[in-house]
C-alpha positions in Angstrom: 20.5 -54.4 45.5 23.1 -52.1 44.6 22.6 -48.2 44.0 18.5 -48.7 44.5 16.5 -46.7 46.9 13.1 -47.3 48.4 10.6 -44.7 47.5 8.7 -44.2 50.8 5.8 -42.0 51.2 7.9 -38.5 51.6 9.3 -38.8 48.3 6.4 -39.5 46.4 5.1 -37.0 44.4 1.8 -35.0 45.6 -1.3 -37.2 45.0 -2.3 -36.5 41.6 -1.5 -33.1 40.2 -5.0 -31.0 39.0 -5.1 -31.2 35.4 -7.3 -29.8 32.3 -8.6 -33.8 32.5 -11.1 -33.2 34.9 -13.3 -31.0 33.3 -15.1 -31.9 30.3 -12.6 -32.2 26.6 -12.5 -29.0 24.5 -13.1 -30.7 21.1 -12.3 -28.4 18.0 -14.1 -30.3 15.2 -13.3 -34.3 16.2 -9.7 -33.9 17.2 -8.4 -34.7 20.9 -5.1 -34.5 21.2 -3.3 -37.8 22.7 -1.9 -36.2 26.2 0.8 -38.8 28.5 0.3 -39.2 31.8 1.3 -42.1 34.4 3.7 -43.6 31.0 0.5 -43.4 29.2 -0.1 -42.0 26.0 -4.2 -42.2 24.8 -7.4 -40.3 24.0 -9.3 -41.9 27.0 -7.0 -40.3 29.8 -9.4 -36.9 28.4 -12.2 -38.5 29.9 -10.6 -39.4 33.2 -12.2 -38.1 36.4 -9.8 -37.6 39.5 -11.3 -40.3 41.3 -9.2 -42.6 37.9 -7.1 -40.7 37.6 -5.3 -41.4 41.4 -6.0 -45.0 40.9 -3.6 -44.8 37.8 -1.3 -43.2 39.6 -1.5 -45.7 42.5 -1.1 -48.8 39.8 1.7 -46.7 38.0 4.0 -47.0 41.1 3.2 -50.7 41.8 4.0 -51.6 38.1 6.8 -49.7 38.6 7.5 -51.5 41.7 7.2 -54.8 40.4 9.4 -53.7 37.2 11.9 -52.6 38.9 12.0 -56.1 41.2 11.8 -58.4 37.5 14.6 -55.8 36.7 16.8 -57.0 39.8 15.7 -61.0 39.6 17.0 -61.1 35.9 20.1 -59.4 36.8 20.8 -62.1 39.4 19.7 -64.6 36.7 22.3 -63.0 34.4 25.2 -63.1 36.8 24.9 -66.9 37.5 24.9 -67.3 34.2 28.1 -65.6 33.5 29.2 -67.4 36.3 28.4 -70.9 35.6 29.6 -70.0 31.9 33.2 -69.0 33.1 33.3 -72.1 34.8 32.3 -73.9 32.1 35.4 -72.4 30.1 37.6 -73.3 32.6 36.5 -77.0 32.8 36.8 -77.0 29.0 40.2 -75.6 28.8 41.9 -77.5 31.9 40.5 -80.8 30.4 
């Protein structure tokens, strides 16, 4: 794993910043804006009590967790592939 870092608990960003989410939605006429949070863009995060709104921030770092890990096993996949591909070339052409 070249050039990652762990994220450990001291780099982690406070809990979950206070927002406008947790009190109730200003609604001029039936419009709620779309606010992004957590990667998430969508109406219902208006409606989002702190209580949801640190689970989401808990499952936002596990998914990005276990993105960053598919990330890593497909560039392993990737390099054997090159790999057995160059040898594949070289069979080819010495043959």
């Amino acid at each position: 794993m070249i050039g990652t870092t762990m994220q450990t608990r001291a780099h982690t960003p406070p809990r979950v910043p206070v927002t406008g989410t947790q009190a109730a939605p200003k609604q001029t006429g039936t419009s709620l804006k779309k606010i992004e949070i957590f990667g998430l863009k969508a109406l219902w995060l208006h409606f989002a009590d702190e209580l949801d709104l640190r689970r989401l921030a808990i499952l936002h770092l596990r998914i990005r967790r276990k993105e960053h890990a598919l990330h890593v096993l497909k560039e392993e996949q990737r390099q054997i592939r090159r790999k057995c591909t160059r040898r594949m070339q070289r069979a080819r052409s010495s043959s």
